[in-house]
Each structure stands twice: as C-alpha cells, then as structure tokens.
N, C-alpha and C positions, 0 to 999 in steps of 0.2 A: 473348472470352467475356464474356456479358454478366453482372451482376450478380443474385443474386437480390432481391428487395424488401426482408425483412430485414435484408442487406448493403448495398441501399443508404442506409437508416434509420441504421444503424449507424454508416456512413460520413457521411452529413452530421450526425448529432451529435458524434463527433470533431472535425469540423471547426467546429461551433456551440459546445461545449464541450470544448475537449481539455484532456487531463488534464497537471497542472503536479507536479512531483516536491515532498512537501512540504517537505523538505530545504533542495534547492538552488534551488525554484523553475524548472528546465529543463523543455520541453516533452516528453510523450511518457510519462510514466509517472505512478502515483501515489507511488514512492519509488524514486527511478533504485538501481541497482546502486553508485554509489559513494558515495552519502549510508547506503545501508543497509550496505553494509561500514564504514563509520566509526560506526556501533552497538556499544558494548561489549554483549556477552552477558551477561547476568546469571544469576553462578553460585551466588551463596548462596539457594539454595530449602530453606524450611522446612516440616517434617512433612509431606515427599511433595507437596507443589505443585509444579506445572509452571510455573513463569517464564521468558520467554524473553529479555525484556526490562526494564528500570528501567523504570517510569512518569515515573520525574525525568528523561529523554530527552526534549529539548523536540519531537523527530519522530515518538516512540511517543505520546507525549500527544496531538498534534496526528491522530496516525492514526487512533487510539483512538475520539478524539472525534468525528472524521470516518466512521468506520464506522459509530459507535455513532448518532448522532444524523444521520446527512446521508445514511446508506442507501449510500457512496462504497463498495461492492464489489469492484475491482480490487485496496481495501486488505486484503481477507481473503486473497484470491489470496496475493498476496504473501508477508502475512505464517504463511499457512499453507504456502507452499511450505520457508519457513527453519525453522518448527517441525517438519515431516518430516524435515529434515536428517538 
C-alpha cells in the first residue's frame, strides 16, 4: 500500500529530524515512558491550581521551554495525556 504525500512528508522529517527523549536522550520520543515515570508528581497545589509537575524537574523545565518557545508539540501530547490521568 502506497503512502499518501502527507505520510510521506511526515516520514522523511522523522527521519531528517527525529525526535530525542529529553531525559534520556534515546531516540523515538519527545519524553520516553521511563524518564517520565521517574517524574515525582507534585502534590502540594495552592488555592485550587492545577500542578502536575515541579518546574525545579530539570525535564519539565527542559519541556516547558521547548513547547513554549520551539513550537516542539509531541510535548503537549504527552504531557496532556498524564494530566487526563
């Protein structure tokens, strides 16, 4: 089955720029599953805010930054999938 043009746009920037875990640095994600499981959850939230995480996490920081400023959207994915939890 052939590819459609999107997929295959898609597929040579994976492969032009694929995405690095910012953690561990591994290929394939932008926060693999065992660097975001070794995130402590952060439970002291004040006057009804939603925190899900420290900022003092040098991985939340690093994402943070990289959503915020670099446009890096697989890191919303993510980290909106563990705030639905």
């Amino acid at each position: 089955m052939r590819m459609s043009i999107p997929e295959q746009i898609s597929h040579i920037v994976e492969v032009l720029f694929p995405e690095y875990c910012l953690g561990c640095g591994n290929r394939g994600t932008a926060i693999c599953n065992n660097c975001l499981s070794l995130i402590d959850h952060y439970d002291d939230c004040p006057n009804n805010v939603v925190v899900l995480y420290s900022y003092h996490n040098p991985i939340i920081r690093k994402a943070i930054w990289q959503l915020k400023y670099k446009g890096r959207r697989p890191l919303a994915t993510i980290l909106g999938r563990v705030l639905g939890e």
